[in-house]
mmCIF file of the N, C-alpha and C atoms, coordinates in Angstrom:
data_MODEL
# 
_entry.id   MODEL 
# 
loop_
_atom_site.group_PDB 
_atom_site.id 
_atom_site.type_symbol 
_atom_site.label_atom_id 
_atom_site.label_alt_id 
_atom_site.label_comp_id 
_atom_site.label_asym_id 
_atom_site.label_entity_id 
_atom_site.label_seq_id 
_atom_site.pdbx_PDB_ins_code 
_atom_site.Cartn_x 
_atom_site.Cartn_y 
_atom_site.Cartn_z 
_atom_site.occupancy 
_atom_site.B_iso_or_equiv 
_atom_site.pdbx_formal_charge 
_atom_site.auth_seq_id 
_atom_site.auth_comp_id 
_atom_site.auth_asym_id 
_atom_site.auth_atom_id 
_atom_site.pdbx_PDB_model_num 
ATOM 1   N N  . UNK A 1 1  ? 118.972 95.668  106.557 1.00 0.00 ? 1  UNK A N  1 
ATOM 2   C CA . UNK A 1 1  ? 117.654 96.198  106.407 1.00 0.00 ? 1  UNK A CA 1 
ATOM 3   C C  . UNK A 1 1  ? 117.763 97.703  106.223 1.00 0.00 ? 1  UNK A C  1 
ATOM 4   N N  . UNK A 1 2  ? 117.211 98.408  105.145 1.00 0.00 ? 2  UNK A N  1 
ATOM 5   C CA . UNK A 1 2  ? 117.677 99.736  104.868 1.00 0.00 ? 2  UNK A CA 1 
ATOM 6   C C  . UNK A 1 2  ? 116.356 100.215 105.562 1.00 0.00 ? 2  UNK A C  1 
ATOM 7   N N  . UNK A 1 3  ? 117.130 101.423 106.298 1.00 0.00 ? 3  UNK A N  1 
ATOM 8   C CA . UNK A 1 3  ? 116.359 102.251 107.511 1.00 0.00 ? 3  UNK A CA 1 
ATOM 9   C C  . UNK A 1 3  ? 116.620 103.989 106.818 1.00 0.00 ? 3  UNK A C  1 
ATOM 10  N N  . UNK A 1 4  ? 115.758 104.722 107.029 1.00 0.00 ? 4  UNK A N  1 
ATOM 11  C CA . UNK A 1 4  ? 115.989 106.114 107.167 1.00 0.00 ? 4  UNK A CA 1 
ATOM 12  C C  . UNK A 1 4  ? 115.379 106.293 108.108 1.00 0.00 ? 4  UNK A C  1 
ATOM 13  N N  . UNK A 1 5  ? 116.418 107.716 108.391 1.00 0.00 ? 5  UNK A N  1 
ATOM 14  C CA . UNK A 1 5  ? 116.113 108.065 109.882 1.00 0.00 ? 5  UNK A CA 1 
ATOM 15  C C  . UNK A 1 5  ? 116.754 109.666 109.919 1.00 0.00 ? 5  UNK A C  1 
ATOM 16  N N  . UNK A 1 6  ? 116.220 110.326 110.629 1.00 0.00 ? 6  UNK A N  1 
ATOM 17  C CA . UNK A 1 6  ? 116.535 111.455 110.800 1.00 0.00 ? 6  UNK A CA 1 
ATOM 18  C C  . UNK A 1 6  ? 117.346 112.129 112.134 1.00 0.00 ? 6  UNK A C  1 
ATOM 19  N N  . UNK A 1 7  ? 118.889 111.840 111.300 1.00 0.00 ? 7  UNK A N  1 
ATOM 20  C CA . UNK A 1 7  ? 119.462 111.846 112.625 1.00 0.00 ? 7  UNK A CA 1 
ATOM 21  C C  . UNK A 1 7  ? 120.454 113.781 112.509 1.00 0.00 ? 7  UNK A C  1 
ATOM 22  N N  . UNK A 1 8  ? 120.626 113.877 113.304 1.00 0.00 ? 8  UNK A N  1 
ATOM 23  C CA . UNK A 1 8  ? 121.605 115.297 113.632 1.00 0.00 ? 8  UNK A CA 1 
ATOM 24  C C  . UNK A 1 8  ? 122.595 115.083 112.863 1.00 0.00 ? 8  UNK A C  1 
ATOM 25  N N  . UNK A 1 9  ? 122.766 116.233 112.329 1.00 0.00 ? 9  UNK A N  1 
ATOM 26  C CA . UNK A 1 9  ? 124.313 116.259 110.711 1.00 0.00 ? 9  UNK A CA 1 
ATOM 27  C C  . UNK A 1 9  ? 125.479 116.914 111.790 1.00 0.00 ? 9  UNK A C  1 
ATOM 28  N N  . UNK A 1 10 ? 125.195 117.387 112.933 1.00 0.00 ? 10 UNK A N  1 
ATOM 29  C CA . UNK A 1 10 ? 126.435 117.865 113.722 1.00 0.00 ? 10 UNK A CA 1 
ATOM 30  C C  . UNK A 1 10 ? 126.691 116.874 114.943 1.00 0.00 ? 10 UNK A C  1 
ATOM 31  N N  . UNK A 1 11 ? 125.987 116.093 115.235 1.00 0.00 ? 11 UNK A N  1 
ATOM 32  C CA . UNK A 1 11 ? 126.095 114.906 115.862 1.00 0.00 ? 11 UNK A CA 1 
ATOM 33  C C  . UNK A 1 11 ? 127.238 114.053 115.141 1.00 0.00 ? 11 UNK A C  1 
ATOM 34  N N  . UNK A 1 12 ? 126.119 113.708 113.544 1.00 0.00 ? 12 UNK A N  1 
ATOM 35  C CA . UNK A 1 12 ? 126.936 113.024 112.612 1.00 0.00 ? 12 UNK A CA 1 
ATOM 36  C C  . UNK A 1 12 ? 128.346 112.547 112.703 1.00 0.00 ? 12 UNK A C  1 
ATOM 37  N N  . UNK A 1 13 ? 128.520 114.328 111.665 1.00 0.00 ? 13 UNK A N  1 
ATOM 38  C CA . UNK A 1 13 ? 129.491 114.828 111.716 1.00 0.00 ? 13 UNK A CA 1 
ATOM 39  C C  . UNK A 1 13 ? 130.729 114.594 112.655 1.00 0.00 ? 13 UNK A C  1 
ATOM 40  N N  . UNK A 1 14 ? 130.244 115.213 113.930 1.00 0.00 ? 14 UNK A N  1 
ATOM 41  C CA . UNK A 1 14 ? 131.483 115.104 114.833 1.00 0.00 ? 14 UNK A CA 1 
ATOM 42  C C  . UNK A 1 14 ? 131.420 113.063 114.954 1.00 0.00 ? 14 UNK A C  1 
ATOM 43  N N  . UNK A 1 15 ? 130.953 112.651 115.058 1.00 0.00 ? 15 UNK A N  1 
ATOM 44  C CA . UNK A 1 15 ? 130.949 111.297 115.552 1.00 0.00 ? 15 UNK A CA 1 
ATOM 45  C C  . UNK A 1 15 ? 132.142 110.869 114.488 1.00 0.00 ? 15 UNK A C  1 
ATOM 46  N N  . UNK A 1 16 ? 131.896 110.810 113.119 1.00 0.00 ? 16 UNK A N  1 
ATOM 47  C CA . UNK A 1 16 ? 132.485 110.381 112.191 1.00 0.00 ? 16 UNK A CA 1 
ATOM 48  C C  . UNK A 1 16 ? 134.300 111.208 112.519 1.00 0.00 ? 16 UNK A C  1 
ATOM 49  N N  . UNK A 1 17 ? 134.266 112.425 112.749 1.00 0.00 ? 17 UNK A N  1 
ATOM 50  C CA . UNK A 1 17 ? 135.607 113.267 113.118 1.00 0.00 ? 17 UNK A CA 1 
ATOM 51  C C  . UNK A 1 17 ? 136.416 112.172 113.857 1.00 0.00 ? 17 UNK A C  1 
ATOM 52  N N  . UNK A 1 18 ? 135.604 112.232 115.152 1.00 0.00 ? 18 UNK A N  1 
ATOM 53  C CA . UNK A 1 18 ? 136.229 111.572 116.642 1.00 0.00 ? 18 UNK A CA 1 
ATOM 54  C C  . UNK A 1 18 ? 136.844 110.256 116.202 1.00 0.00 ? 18 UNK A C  1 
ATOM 55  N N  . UNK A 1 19 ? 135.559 109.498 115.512 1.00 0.00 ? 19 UNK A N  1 
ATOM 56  C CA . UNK A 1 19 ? 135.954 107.969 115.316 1.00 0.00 ? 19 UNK A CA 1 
ATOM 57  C C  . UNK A 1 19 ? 136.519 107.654 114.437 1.00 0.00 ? 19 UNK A C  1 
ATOM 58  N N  . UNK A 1 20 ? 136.820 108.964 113.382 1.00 0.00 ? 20 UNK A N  1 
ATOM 59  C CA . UNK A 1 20 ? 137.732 108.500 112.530 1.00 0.00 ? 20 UNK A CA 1 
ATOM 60  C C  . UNK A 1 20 ? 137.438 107.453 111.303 1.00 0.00 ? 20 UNK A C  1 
ATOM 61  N N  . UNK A 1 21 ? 135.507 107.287 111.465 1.00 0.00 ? 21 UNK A N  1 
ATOM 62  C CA . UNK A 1 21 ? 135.400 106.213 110.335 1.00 0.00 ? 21 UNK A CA 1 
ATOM 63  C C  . UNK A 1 21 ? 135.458 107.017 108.803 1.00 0.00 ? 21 UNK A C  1 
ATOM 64  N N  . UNK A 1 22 ? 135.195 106.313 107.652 1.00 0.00 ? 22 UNK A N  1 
ATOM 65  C CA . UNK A 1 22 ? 135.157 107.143 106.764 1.00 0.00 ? 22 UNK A CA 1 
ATOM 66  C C  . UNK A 1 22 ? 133.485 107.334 106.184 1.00 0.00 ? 22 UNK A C  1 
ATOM 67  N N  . UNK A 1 23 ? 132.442 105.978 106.684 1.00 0.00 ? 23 UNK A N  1 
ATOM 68  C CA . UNK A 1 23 ? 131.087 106.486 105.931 1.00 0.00 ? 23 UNK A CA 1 
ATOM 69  C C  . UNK A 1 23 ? 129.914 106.945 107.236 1.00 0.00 ? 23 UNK A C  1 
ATOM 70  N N  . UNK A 1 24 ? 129.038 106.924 107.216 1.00 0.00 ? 24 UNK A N  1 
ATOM 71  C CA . UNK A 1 24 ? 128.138 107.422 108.033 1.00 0.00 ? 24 UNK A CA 1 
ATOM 72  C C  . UNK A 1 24 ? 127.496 105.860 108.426 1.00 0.00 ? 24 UNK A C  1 
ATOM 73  N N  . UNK A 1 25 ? 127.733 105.486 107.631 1.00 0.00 ? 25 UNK A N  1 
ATOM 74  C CA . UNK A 1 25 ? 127.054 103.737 108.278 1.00 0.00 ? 25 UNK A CA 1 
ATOM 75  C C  . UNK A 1 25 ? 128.046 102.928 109.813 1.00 0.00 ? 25 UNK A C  1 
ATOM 76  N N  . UNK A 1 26 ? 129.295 103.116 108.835 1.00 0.00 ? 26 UNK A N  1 
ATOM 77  C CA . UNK A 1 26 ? 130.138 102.551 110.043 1.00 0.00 ? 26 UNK A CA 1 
ATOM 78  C C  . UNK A 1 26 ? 130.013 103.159 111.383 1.00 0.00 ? 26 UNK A C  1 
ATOM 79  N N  . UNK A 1 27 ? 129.547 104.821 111.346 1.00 0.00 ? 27 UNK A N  1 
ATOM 80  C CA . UNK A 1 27 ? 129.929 105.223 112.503 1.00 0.00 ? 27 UNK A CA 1 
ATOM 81  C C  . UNK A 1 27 ? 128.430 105.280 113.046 1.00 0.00 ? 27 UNK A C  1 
ATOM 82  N N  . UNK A 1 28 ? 127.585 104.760 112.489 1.00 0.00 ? 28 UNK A N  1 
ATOM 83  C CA . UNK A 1 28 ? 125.498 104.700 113.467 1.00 0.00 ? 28 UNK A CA 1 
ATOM 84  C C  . UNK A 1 28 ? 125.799 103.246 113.864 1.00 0.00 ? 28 UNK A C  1 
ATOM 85  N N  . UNK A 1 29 ? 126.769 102.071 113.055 1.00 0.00 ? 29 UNK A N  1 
ATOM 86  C CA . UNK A 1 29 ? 126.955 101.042 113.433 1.00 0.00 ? 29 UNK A CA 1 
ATOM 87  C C  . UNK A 1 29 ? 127.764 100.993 114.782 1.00 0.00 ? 29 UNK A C  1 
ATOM 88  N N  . UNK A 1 30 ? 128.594 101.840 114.784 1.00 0.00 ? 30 UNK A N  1 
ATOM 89  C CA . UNK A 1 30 ? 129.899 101.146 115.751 1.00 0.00 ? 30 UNK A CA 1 
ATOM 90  C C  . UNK A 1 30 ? 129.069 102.205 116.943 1.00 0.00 ? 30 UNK A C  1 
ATOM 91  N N  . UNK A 1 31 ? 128.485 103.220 116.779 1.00 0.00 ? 31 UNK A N  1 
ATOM 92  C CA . UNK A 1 31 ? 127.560 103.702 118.580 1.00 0.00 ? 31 UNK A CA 1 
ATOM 93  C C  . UNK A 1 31 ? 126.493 102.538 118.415 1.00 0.00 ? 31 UNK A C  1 
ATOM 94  N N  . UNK A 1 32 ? 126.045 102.465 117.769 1.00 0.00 ? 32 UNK A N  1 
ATOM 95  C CA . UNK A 1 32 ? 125.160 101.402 118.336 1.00 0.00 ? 32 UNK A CA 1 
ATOM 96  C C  . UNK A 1 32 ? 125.320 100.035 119.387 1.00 0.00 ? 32 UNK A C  1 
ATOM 97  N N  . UNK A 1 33 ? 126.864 99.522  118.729 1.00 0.00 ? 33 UNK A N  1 
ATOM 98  C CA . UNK A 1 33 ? 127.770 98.466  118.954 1.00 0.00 ? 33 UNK A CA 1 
ATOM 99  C C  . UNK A 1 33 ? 128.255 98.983  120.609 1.00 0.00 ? 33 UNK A C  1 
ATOM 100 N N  . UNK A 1 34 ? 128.540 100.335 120.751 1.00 0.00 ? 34 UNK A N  1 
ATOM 101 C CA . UNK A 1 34 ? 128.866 100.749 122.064 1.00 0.00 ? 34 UNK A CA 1 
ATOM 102 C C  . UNK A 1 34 ? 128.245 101.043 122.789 1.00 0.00 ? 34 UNK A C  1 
ATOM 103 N N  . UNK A 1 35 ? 126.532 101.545 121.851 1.00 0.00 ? 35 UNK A N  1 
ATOM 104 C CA . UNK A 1 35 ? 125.846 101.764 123.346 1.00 0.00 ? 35 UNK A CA 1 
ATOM 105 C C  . UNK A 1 35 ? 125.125 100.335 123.971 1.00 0.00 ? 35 UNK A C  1 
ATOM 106 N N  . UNK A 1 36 ? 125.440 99.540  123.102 1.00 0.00 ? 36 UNK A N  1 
ATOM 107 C CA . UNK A 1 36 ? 124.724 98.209  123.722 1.00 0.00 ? 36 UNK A CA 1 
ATOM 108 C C  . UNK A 1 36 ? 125.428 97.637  124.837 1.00 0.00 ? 36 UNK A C  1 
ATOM 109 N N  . UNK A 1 37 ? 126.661 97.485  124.134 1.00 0.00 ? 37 UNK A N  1 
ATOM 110 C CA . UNK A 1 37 ? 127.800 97.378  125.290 1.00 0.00 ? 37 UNK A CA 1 
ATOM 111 C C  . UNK A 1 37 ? 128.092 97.949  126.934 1.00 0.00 ? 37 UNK A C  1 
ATOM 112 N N  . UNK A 1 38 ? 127.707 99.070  126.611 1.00 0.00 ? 38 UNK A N  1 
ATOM 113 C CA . UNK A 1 38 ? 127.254 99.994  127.567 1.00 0.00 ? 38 UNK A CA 1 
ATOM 114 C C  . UNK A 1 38 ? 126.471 99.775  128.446 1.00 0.00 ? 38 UNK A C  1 
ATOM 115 N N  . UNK A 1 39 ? 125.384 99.541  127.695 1.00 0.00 ? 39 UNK A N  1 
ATOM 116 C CA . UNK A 1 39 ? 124.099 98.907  128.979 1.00 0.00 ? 39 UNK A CA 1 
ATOM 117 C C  . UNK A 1 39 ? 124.242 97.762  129.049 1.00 0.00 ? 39 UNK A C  1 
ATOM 118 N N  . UNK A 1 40 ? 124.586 96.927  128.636 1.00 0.00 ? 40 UNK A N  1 
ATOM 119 C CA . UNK A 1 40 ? 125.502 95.390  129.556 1.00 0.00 ? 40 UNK A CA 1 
ATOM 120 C C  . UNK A 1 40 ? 126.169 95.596  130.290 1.00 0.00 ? 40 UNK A C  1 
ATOM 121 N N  . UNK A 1 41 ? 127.329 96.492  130.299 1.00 0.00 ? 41 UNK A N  1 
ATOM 122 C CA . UNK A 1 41 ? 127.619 96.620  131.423 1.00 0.00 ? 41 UNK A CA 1 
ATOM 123 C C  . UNK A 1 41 ? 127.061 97.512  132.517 1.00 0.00 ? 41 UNK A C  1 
ATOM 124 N N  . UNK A 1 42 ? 126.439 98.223  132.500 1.00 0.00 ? 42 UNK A N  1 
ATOM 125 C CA . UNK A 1 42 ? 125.922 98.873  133.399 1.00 0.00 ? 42 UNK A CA 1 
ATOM 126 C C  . UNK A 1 42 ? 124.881 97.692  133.961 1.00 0.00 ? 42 UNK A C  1 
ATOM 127 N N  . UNK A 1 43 ? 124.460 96.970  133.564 1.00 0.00 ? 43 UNK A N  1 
ATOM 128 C CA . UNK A 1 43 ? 123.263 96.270  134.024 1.00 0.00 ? 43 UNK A CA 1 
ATOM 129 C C  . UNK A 1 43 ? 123.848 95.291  134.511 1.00 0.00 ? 43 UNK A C  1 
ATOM 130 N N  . UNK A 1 44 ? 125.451 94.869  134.662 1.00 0.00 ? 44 UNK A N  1 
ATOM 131 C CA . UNK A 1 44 ? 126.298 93.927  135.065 1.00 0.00 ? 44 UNK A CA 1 
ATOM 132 C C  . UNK A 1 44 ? 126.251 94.457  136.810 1.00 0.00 ? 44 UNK A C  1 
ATOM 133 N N  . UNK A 1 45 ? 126.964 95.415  136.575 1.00 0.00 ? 45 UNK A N  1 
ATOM 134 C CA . UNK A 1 45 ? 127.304 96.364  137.722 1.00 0.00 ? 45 UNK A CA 1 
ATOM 135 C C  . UNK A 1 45 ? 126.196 96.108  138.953 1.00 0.00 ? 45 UNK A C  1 
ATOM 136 N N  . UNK A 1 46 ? 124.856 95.939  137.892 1.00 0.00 ? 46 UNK A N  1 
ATOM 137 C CA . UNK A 1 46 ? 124.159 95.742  139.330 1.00 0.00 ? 46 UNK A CA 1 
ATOM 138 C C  . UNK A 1 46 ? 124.022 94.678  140.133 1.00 0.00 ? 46 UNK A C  1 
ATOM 139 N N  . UNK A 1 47 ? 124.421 93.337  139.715 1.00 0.00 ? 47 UNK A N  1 
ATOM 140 C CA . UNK A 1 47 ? 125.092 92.358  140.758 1.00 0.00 ? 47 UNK A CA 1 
ATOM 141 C C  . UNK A 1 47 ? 125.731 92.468  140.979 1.00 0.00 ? 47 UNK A C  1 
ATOM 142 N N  . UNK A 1 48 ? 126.694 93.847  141.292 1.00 0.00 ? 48 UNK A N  1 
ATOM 143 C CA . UNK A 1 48 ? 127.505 93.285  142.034 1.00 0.00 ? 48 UNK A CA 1 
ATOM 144 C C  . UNK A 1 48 ? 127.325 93.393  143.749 1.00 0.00 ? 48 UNK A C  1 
ATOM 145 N N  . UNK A 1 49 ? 127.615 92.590  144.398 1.00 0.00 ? 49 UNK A N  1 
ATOM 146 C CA . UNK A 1 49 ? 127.223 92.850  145.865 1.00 0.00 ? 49 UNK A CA 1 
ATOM 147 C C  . UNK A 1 49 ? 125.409 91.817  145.952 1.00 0.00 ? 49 UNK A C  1 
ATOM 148 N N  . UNK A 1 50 ? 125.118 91.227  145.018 1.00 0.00 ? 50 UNK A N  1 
ATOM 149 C CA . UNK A 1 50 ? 123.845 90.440  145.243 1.00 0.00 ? 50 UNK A CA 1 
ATOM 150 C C  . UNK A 1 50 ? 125.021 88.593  145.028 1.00 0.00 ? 50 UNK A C  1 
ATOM 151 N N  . UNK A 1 51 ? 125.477 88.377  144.744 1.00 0.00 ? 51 UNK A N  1 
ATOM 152 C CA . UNK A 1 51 ? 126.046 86.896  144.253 1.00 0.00 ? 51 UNK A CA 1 
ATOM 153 C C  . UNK A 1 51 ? 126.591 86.651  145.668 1.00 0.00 ? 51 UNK A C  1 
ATOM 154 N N  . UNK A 1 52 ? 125.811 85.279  146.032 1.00 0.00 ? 52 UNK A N  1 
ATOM 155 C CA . UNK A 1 52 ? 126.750 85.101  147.653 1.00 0.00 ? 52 UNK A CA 1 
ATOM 156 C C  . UNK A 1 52 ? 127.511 83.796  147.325 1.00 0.00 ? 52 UNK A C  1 
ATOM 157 N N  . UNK A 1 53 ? 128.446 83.424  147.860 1.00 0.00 ? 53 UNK A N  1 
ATOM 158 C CA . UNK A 1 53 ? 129.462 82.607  147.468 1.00 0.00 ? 53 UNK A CA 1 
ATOM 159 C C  . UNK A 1 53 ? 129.200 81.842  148.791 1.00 0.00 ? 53 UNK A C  1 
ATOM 160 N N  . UNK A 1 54 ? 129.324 80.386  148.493 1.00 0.00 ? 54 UNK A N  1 
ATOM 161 C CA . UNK A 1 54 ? 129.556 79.293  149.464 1.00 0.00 ? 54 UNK A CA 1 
ATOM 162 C C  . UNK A 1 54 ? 130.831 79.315  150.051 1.00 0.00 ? 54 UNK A C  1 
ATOM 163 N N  . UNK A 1 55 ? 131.184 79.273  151.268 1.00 0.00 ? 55 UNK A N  1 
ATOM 164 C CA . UNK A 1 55 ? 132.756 79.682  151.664 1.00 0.00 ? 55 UNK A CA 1 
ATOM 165 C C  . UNK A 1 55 ? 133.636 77.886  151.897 1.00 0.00 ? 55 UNK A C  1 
ATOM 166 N N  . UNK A 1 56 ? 132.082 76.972  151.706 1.00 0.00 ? 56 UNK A N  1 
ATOM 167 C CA . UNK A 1 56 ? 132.830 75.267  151.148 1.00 0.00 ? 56 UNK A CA 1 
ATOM 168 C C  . UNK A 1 56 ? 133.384 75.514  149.929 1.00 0.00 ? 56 UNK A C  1 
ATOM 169 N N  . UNK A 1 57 ? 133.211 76.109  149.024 1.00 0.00 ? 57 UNK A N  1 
ATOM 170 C CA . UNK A 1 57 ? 133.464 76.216  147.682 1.00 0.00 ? 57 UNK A CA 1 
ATOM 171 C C  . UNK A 1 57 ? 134.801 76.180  147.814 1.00 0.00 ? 57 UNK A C  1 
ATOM 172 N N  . UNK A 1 58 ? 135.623 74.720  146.964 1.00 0.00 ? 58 UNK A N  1 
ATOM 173 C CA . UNK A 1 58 ? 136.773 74.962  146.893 1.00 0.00 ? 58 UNK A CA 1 
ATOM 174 C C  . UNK A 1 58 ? 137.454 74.868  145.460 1.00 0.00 ? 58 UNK A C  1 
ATOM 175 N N  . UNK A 1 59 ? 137.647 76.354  144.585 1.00 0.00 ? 59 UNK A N  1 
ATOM 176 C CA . UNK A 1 59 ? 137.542 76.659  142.737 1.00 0.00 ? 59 UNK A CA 1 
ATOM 177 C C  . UNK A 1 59 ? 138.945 75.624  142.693 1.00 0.00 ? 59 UNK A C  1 
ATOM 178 N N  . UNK A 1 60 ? 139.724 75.969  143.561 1.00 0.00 ? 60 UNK A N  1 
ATOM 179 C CA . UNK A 1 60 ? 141.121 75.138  143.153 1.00 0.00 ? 60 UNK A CA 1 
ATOM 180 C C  . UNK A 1 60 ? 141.513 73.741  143.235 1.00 0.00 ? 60 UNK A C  1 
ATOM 181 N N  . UNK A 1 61 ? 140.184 73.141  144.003 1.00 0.00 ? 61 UNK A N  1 
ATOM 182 C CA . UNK A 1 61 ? 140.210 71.670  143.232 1.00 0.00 ? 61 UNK A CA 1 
ATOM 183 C C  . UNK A 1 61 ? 138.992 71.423  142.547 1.00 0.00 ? 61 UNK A C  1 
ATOM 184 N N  . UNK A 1 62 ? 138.368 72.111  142.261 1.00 0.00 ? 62 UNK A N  1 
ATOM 185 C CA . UNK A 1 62 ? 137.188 72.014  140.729 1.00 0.00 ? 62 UNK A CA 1 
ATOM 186 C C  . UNK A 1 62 ? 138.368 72.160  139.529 1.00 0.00 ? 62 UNK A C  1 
ATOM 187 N N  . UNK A 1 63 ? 139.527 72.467  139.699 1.00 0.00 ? 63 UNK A N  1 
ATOM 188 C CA . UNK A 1 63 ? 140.151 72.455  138.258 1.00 0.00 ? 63 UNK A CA 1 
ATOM 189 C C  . UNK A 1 63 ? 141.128 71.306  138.213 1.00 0.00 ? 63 UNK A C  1 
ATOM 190 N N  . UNK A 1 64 ? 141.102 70.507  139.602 1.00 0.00 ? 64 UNK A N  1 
ATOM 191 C CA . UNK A 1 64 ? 141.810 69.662  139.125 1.00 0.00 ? 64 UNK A CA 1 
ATOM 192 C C  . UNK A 1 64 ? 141.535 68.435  139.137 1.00 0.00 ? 64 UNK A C  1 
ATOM 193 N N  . UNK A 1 65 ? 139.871 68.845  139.319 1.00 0.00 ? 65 UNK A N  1 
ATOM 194 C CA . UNK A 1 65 ? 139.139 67.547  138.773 1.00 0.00 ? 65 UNK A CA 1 
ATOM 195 C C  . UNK A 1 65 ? 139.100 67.762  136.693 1.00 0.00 ? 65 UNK A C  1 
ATOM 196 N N  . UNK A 1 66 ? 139.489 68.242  136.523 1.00 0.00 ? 66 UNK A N  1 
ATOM 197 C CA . UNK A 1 66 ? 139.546 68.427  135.088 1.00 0.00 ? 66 UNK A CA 1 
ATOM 198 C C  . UNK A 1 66 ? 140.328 67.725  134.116 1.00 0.00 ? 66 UNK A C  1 
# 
């Protein structure tokens, strides 16, 4: 879907330097690709310490019912 957008040419710029891509697409694609990533994990992070585990739970013969 072709978008214009008015983004920073020294932002750009350096982004494309760092990452080493060669067009300006690859490199709005691949932050995009990382900042999503990003907030998955950050939004992971916040279970941690909420998941309570059954201490019957036994994982090592759930696999050998398999």
């Amino acid at each position: 879907m072709p978008t214009n957008l008015a983004i920073d040419d020294q932002l750009l710029e350096q982004a494309l330097e760092v990452g080493g891509f060669k067009t300006k697409r690859e490199t709005v694609n691949e932050a995009l690709r990382e900042f999503i990533q990003r907030r998955k994990r950050v939004e992971l992070t916040r279970l941690f310490g909420q998941v309570e585990y059954s201490p019957e739970y036994d994982y090592k013969k759930e696999r050998r019912t398999r």
